[in-house]
N, C-alpha and C positions, 0 to 999 in steps of 0.2 A: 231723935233718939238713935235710928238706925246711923245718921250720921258719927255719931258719937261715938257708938258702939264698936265702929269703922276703925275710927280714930285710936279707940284704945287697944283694939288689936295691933295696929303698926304699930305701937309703943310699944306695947308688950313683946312682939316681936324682934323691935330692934334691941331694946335692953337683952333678948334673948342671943342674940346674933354678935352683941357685944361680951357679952359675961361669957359666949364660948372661944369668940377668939382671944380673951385674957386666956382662957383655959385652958386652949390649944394650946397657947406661948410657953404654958409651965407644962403641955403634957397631962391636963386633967381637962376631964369635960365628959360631961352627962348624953353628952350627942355623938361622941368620938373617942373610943377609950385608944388612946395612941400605943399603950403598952400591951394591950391583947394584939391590935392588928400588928404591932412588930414582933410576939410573939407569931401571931398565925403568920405571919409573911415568912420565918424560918422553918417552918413545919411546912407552908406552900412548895418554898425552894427545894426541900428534900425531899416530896412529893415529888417534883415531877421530876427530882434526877431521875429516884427508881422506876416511872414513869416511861422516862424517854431510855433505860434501859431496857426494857420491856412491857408488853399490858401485862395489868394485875386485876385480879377480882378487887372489889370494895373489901372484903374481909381479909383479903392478902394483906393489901397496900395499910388499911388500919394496923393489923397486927404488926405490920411490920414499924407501923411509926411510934405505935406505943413502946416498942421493944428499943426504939432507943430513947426512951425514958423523957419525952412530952408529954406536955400534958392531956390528959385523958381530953379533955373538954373541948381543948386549942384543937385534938387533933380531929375531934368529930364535925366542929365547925369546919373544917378544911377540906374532910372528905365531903361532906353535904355540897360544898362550893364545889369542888372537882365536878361533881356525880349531876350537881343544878349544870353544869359549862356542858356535859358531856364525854369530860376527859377522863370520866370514871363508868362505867359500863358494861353491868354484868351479862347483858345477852349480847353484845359483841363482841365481849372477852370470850364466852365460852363458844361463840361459834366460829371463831379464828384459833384459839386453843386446838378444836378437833378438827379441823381441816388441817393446819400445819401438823399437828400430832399423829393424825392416822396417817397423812400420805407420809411426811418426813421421818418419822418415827415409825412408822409401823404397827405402831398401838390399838389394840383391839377396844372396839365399842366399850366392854368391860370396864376396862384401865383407864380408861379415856373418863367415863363416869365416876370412879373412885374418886382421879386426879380431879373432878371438877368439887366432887362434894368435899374433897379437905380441903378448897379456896374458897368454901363457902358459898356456894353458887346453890342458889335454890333448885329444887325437883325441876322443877315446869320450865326452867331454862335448861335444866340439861337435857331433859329428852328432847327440846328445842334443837337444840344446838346436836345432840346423836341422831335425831331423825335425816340430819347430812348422809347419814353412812346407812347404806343397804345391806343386804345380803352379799351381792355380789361386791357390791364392795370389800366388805370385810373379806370375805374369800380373796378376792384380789390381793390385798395387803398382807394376809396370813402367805398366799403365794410365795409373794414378791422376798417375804423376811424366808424362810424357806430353803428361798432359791438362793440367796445369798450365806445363808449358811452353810447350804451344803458343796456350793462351791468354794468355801477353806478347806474340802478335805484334797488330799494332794495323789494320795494312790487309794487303787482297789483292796477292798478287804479281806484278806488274806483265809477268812473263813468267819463262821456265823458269828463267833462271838465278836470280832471285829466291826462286824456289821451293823450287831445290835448299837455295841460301842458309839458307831459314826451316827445311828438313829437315833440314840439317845442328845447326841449333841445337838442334832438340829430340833428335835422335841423341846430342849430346854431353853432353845432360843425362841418357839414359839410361846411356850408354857410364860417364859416370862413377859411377855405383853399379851399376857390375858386372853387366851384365845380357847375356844374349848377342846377337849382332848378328843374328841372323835375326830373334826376337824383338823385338828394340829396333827395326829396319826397318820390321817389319807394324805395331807399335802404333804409330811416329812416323809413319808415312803415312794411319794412321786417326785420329790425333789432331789432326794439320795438318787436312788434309781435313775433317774437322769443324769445324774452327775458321773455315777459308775460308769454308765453306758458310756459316755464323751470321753473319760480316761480309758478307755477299752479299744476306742478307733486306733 
């Protein structure tokens, strides 16, 4: 009996192994839908162009495939395949985000957390990925943006209101990457004033 039973599974099996490669010849088959996987193979391709132009969160990289008008379904299979390989990655996405973005950019912890949450990136990976950045860090970087601001201006202040003027400016270069205003105040007052002082020599 168990001989037989043997028996009738390799039959079964082979007429299965047959009926799909007729299937496959026309493009149909129960074991291989030929038309999704050439579908997902064009959503793959376009995936990793934007990919290999930069990393993206998982909700980036979807929204962005949906928006050129794939299919919803083709495009979640595809991200799942990314994110199963690896090449999809949101706690390495956002811990290389704020490393390159606070030193290269300048961006404060703040900004750097906004920027994470509109790519989608859960809570618990962004304070992951901000716990990179200290106090002193950010000081540093508030610094660094500071200093380079206030070394565009070219002469001495001709009087207070000119002064306020040049303060304002570097103010508005810290205010914009999120930095806070008592902070942003003490480093743009030390970085004009040093800049005054050097055109003065």
């Amino acid at each position: 009996m168990n001989q037989l039973s043997q028996q009738e599974k390799l039959e079964k099996l082979h007429r299965a192994l047959n009926n799909f490669t007729r299937a496959h010849s026309r493009g149909e088959s129960d074991f291989f839908d030929l038309e999704h996987e050439e579908k997902k193979a064009e959503v793959r391709r376009r995936a990793l162009l934007l990919l290999n132009q930069r990393a993206r969160s998982i909700h980036e990289l979807t929204t962005r495939l949906y928006a050129l008008e794939f299919e919803h379904s083709i495009v979640d299979d595809v991200v799942e395949d990314l994110t199963r390989s690896n090449l999809l990655d949101d706690e390495s996405f956002a811990m290389e985000w704020v490393r390159q973005r606070a030193a290269r950019r300048g961006k404060s912890s703040r900004v750097l957390d906004k920027e994470l949450k509109e790519k989608g990136v859960d809570k618990h990976l962004r304070d992951l990925a901000l716990a990179q950045i200290d106090a002193a860090d950010e000081r540093s970087t508030a610094r660094a943006v500071a200093v380079k601001k206030a070394r565009s201006e070219t002469r001495v202040p001709a009087d207070r209101h000119d002064y306020d003027k040049a303060l304002r400016r570097v103010l508005g270069a810290l205010a914009r990457r999120g930095f806070p205003a008592g902070l942003s105040m003490e480093l743009a007052r030390e970085a004009l004033d040093e800049r005054i002082a050097g055109l003065q020599e």
